[in-house]
Wavefront OBJ file of the C-alpha trace (Angstrom):
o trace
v -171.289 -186.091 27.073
v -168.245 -185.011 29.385
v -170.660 -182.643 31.256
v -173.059 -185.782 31.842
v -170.038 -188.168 32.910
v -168.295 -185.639 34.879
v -171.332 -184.761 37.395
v -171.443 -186.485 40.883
v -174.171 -188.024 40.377
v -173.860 -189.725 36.876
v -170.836 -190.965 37.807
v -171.717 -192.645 41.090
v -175.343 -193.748 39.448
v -173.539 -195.605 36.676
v -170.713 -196.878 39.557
v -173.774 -198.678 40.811
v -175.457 -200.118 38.206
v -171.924 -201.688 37.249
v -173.016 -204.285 40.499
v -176.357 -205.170 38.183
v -179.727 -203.819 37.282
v -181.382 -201.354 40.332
v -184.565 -199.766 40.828
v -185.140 -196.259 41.866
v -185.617 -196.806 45.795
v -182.432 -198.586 45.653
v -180.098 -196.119 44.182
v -181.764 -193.807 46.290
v -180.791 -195.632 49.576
v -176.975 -195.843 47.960
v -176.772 -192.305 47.599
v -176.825 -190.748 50.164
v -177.693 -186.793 50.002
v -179.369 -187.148 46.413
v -182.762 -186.324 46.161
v -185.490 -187.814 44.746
v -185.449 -185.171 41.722
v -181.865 -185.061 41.405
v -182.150 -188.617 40.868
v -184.726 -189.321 38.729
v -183.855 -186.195 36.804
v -179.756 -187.970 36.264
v -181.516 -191.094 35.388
v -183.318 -189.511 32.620
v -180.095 -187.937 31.437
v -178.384 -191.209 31.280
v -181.125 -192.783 29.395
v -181.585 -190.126 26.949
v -177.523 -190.503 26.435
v -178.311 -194.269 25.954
v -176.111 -195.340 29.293
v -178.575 -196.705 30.772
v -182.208 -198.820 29.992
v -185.276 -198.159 32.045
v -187.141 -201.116 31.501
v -191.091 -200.877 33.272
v -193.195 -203.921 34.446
v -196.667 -204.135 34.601
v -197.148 -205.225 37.709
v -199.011 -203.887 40.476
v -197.483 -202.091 41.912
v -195.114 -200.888 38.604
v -192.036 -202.293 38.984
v -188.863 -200.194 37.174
v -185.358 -201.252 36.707
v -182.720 -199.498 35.595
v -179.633 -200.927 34.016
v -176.774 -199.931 32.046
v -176.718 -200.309 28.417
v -173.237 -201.371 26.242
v -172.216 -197.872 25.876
v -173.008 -197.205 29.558
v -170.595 -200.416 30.664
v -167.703 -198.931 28.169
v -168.186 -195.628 30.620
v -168.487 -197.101 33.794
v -164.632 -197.880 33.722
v -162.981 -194.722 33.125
v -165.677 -193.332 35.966
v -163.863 -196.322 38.241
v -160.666 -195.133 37.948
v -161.487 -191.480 38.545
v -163.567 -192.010 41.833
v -160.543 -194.390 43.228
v -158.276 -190.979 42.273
v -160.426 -188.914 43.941
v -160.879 -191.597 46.913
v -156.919 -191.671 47.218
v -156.650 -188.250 46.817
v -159.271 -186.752 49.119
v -158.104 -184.107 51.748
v -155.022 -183.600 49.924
v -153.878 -180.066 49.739
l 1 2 3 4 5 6 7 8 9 10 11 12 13 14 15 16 17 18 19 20 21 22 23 24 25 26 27 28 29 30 31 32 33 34 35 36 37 38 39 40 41 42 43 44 45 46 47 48 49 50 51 52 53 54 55 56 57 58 59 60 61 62 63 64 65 66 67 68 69 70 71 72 73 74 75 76 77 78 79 80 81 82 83 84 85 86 87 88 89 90 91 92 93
């Protein structure tokens, strides 16, 4: 579990599903750099660690949202406090 919640991209993915449910193309536009694999590969992580829901609608086309689950919410503050270290902190030698 501390592997998962200590990579970049877990920890930024589950930053922004703290602002509400998100589908794939919009995490994607938030993150910059991260690519499409990357992504959808952390997202499966995250579910399979039951952080996060992916929830699929039928519709045409498929619509998928992605939202963070109890145990995800309980992570997503520790991960808030380390990315505002590491935002006061950057460039320090």
């Amino acid at each position: 579990m501390l592997d998962l919640l200590a990579n970049k991209w877990s920890a930024l993915t589950i930053g922004l599903l703290e602002e509400g449910p998100m589908r794939f193309g919009e995490l994607k536009r938030e993150l910059p750099g991260v690519s499409p694999k990357v992504l959808s590969s952390t997202l499966k992580r995250l579910e399979e660690a039951e952080l996060l829901t992916r929830t699929v609608y039928p519709e045409v086309p498929l619509r998928v949202v992605y939202t963070l689950t109890e145990r995800g919410v309980s992570a997503a503050a520790p991960l808030a406090h380390l990315r505002e270290w590491v935002n006061d902190n950057v460039g320090r030698h």
